[in-house]
C-alpha positions as CSV (number, residue, x, y, z in Angstrom):
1,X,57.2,106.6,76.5
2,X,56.2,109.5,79.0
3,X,57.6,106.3,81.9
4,X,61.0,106.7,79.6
5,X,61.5,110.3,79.6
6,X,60.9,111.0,83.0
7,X,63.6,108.2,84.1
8,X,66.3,110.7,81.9
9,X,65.7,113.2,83.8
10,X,65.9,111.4,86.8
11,X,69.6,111.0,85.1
12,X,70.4,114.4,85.2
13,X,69.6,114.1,88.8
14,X,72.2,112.4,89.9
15,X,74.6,115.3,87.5
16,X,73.2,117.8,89.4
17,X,74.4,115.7,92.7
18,X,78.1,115.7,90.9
19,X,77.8,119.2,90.4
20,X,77.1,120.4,93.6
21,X,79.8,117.8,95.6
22,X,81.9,119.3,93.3
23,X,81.4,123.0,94.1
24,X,80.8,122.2,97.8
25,X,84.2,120.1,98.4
26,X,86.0,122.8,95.4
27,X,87.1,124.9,98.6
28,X,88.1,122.4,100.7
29,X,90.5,120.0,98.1
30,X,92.0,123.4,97.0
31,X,95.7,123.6,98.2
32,X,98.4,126.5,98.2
33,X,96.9,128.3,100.5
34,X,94.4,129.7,98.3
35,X,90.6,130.8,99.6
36,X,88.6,131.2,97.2
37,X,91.4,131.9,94.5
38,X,92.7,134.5,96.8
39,X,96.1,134.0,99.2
40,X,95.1,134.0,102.7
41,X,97.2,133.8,106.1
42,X,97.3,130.4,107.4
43,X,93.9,130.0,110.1
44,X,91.8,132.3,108.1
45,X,89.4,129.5,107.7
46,X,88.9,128.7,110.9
47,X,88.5,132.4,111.6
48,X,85.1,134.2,112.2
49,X,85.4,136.0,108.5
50,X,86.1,132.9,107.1
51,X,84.0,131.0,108.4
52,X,81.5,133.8,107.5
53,X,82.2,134.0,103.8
54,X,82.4,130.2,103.6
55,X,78.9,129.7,104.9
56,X,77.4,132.4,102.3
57,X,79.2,130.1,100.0
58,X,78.1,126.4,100.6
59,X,74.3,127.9,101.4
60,X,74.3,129.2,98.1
61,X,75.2,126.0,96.5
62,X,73.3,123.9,98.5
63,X,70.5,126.2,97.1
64,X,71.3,125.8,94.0
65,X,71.7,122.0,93.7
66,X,68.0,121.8,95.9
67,X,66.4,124.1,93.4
68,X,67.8,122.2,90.2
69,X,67.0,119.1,91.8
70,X,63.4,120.8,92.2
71,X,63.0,122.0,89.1
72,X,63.8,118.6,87.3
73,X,60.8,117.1,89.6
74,X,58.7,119.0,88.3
75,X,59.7,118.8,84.5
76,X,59.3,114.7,85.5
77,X,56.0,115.4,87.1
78,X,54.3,118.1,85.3
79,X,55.0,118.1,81.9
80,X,52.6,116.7,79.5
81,X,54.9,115.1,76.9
82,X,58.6,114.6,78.9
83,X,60.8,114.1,76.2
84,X,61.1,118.4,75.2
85,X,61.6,118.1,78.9
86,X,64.8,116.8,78.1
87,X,66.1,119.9,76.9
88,X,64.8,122.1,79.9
89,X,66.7,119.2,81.9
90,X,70.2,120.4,80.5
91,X,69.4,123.9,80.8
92,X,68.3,123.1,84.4
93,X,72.1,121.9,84.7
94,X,73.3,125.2,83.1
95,X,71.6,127.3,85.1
96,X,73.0,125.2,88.5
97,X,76.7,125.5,87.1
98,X,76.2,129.3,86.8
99,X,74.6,130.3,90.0
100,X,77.4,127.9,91.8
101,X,80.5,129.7,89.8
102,X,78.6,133.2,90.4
103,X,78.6,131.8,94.2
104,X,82.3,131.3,93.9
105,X,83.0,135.1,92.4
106,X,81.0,136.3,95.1
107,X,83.4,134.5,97.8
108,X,86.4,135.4,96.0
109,X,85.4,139.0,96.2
110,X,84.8,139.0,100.0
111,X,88.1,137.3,100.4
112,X,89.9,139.7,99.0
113,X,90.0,142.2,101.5
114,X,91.9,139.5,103.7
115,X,94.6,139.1,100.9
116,X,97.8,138.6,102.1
117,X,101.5,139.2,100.0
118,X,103.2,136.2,99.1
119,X,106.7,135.7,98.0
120,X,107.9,134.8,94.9
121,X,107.9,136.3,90.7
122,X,104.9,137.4,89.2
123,X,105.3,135.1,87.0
124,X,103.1,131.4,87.3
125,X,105.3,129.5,85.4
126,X,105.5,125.8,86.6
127,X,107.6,123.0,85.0
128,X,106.5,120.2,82.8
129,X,106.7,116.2,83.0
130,X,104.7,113.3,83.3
131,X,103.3,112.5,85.9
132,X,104.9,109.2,87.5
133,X,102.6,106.1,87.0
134,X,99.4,108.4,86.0
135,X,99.2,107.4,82.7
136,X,99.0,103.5,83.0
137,X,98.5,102.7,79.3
138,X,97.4,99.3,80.2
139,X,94.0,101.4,81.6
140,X,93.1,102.9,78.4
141,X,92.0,99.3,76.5
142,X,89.2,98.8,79.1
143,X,87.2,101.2,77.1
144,X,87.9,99.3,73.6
145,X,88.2,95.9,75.8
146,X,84.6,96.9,76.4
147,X,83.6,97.5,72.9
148,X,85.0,94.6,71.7
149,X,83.3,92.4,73.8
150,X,80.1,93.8,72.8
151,X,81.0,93.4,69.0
152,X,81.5,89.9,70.1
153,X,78.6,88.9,71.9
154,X,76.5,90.1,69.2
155,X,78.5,88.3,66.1
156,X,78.0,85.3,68.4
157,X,74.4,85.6,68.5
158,X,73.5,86.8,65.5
159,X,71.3,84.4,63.9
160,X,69.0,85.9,67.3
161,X,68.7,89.5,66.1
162,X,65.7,91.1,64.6
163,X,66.0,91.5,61.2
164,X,64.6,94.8,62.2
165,X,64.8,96.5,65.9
166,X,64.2,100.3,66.6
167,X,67.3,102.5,67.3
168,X,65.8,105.4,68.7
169,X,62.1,105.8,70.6
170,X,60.3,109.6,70.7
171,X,57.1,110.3,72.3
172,X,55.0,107.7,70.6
173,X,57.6,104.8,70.9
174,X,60.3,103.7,68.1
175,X,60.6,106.0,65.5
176,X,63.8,105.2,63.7
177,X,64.8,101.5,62.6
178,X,67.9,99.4,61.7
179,X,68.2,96.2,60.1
180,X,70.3,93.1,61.1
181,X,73.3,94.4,58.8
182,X,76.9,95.1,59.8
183,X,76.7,98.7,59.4
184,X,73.2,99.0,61.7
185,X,74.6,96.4,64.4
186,X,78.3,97.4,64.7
187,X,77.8,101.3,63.5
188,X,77.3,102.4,67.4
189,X,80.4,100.2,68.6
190,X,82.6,102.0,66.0
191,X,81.6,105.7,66.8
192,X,81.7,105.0,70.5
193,X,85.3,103.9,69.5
194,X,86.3,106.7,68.0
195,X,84.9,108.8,71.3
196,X,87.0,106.8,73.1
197,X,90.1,106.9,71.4
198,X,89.3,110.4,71.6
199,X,89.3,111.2,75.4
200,X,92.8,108.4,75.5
201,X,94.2,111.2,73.2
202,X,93.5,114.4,75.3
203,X,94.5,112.3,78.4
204,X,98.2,111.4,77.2
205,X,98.5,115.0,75.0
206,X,97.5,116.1,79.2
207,X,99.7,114.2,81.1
208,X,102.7,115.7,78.9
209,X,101.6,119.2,79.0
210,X,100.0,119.8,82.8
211,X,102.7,121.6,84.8
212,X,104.2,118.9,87.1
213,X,104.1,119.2,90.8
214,X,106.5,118.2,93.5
215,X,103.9,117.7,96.5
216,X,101.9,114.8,96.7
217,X,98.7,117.3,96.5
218,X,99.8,118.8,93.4
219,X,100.5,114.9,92.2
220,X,97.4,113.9,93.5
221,X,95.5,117.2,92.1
222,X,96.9,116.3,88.3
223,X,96.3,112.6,88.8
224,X,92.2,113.5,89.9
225,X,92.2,115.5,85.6
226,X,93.7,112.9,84.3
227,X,91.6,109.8,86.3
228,X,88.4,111.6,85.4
229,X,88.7,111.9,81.7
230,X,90.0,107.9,81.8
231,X,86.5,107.4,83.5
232,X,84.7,109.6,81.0
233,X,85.8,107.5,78.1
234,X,85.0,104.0,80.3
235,X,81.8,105.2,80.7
236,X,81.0,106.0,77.1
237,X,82.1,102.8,76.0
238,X,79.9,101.0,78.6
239,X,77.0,103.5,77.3
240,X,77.6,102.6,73.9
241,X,78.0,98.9,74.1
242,X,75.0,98.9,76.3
243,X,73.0,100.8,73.7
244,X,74.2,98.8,71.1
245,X,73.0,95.4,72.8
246,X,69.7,96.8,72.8
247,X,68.2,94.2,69.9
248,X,69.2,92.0,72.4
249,X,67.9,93.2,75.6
250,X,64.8,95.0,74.6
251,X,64.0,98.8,74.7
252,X,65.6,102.1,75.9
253,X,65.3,100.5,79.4
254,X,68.6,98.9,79.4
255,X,70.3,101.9,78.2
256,X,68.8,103.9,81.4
257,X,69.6,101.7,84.3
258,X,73.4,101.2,82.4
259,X,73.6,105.1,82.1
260,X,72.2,105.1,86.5
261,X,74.9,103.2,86.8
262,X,77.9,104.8,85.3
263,X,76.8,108.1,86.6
264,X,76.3,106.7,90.3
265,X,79.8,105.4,89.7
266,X,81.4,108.6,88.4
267,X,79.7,110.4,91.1
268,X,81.0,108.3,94.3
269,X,84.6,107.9,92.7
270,X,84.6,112.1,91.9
271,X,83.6,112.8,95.6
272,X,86.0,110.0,97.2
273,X,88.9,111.9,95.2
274,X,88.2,115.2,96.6
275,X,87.8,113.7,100.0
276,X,91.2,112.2,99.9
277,X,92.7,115.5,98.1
278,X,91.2,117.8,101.0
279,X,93.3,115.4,103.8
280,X,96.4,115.9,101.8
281,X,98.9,118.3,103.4
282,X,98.2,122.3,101.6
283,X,101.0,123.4,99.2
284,X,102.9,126.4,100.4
285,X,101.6,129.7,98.7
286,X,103.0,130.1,95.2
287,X,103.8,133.5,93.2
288,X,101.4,136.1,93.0
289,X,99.8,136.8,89.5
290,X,99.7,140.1,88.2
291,X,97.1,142.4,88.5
292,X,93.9,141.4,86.3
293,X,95.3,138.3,85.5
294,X,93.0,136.6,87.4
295,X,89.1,136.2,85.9
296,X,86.5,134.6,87.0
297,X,87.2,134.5,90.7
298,X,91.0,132.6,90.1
299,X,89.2,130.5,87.5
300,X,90.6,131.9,84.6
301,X,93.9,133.2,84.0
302,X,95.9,135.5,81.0
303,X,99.1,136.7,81.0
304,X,101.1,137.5,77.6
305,X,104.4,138.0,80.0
306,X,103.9,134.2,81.4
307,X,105.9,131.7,78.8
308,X,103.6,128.7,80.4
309,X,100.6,127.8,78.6
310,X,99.4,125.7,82.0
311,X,99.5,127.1,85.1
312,X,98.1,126.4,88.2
313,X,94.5,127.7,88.8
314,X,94.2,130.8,91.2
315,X,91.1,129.0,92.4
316,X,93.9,126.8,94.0
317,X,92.4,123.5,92.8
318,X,93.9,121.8,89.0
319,X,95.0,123.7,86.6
320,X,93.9,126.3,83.8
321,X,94.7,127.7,80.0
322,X,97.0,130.8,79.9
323,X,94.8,132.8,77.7
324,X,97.6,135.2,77.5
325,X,99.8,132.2,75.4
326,X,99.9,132.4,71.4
327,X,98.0,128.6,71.7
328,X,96.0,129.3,75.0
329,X,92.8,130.6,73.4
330,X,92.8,127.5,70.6
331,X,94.1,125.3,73.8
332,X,90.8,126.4,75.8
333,X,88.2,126.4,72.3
334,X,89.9,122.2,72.5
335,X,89.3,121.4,75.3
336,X,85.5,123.2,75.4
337,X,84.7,122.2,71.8
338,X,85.4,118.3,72.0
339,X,83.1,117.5,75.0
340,X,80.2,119.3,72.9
341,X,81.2,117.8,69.7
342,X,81.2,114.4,72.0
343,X,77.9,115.3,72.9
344,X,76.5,116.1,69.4
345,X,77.8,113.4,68.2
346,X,76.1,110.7,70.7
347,X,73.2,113.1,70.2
348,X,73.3,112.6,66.0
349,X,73.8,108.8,66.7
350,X,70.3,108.4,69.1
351,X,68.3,110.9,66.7
């Protein structure tokens, strides 16, 4: 099972790649004319300073991404028994998302010197609406349409299941079993529809809430939040109905090369998008916050004055919780607590 363990954390390879595309094409897809989650003139990228504090910036993550991507080789390589390897893999993951955001405070820091005024209130407050053809309802069954097939293909051959298979493999091989019962064979389609009617819900209680934008890159910047969490709950759904197939198609194998797969997916289509965002046309400089709104280098934002509870990110690039609104703290402990309780819960189901 060592074989096993070492092909997961070749997984969280590739979502260290996403990571670091991510943080690397961040400055670039960001509109408004904010650097760095600081206004700038127009050309101070292309100047010498700019250029300067960009550099520091994409070094750093590039350093970043080549040590994670280091350090999981030699978890894969070096450990004795990979699977608590696992573990160190996420927190390899961690570590890359910190030293990248620390990357981005530092730039936003040496930006600010080159600050310029911008017109407009201090307050960030931006309309609301739908965003025109985003939602696309029709989109949202693939994920059960996936499911559903799965729960099909296995009624249809179930006179060829095991009357008992494993359902989950630790260091020595299987260690947990199921037998050829409704609840054992269908269990893992049902939870990974729940999970998926889950991220359909935050994606439509989204689309109504984001602030709306006028521009195509502000269109095009709330259509990118609302694609990837559409993607998210595809690729759970293949993941699950993958996994679940697994009586069928052997051991924890399959379930690797389908999770390769989805990943490799999610990582082309989430770089493509920024690609095409960072051609679009910049926005013209919004309002200024007010002083200390701003945390986190523009990532963050709280303002009790400001009646929105989305606003656009000072980072320049989607948009953020106003921590400052009587719902923006429970808003934010949402939208962090239901990809961990997403997580826990696939974890609970494989343990």
């Amino acid at each position: 099972m060592r074989e096993v363990g070492i092909w997961v954390v070749g997984l969280q390879g590739l979502a260290v790649l996403q990571v670091g595309a991510a943080y690397l094409l961040a400055p670039r897809a960001a509109g408004g004319g904010a650097w760095f989650g600081v206004p700038v003139a127009p050309g101070f990228a292309a100047t010498a300073e700019g250029g300067r504090i960009a550099g520091g910036y994409r070094r750093a993550v590039v350093g970043w991404t080549l040590a994670s991507l280091v350090a999981l080789a030699a978890l894969a390589l070096l450990a004795a028994d990979a699977w608590p390897g696992l573990a160190a893999a996420g927190l390899v993951t961690l570590a890359q998302v910190g030293g990248c955001t620390a990357a981005w405070s530092a730039a936003h820091r040496a930006s600010l010197p080159h600050a310029v005024p911008t017109p407009g209130s201090m307050i960030r407050r931006a309309s609301l609406g739908p965003v025109t053809g985003a939602l696309r309802p029709a989109m949202d069954l693939v994920g059960f349409l996936i499911l559903g097939a799965a729960a099909l293909y296995l009624w249809s051959r179930w006179d060829q299941l095991p009357e008992r298979f494993p359902v989950h493999w630790g260091p020595s091989g299987p260690d947990r079993w199921g037998t050829r019962r409704p609840a054992d064979v269908f269990g893992p389609l049902g939870f990974g529809a729940g999970m998926v009617a889950m991220m359909v819900a935050l994606r439509w209680v989204l689309a109504w809430q984001l602030p709306a934008g006028a521009t195509p890159r502000a269109q095009a910047t709330r259509r990118l939040g609302l694609d990837a969490l559409q993607g998210t709950g595809w690729f759970i759904a293949g993941l699950t109905a993958v996994g679940a197939l697994t009586p069928l198609a052997g051991g924890p194998e399959v379930v690797i090369v389908g999770a390769g797969v989805g990943m490799l997916v999610l990582l082309v289509a989430s770089v493509v998008a920024l690609v095409r965002l960072s051609a679009l046309p910049p926005d013209p400089p919004g309002p200024p916050p007010p002083a200390g709104a701003l945390r986190w280098g523009g990532l963050l934002y709280a303002n009790p004055e400001d009646p929105a509870l989305w606003v656009p990110k000072g980072a320049g690039l989607g948009y953020t919780v106003n921590l400052g609104h009587p719902r923006g703290k429970l808003t934010l402990a949402l939208l962090v607590g239901l990809p961990i309780a997403l997580s826990l819960g696939l974890a609970w189901l494989t343990s």
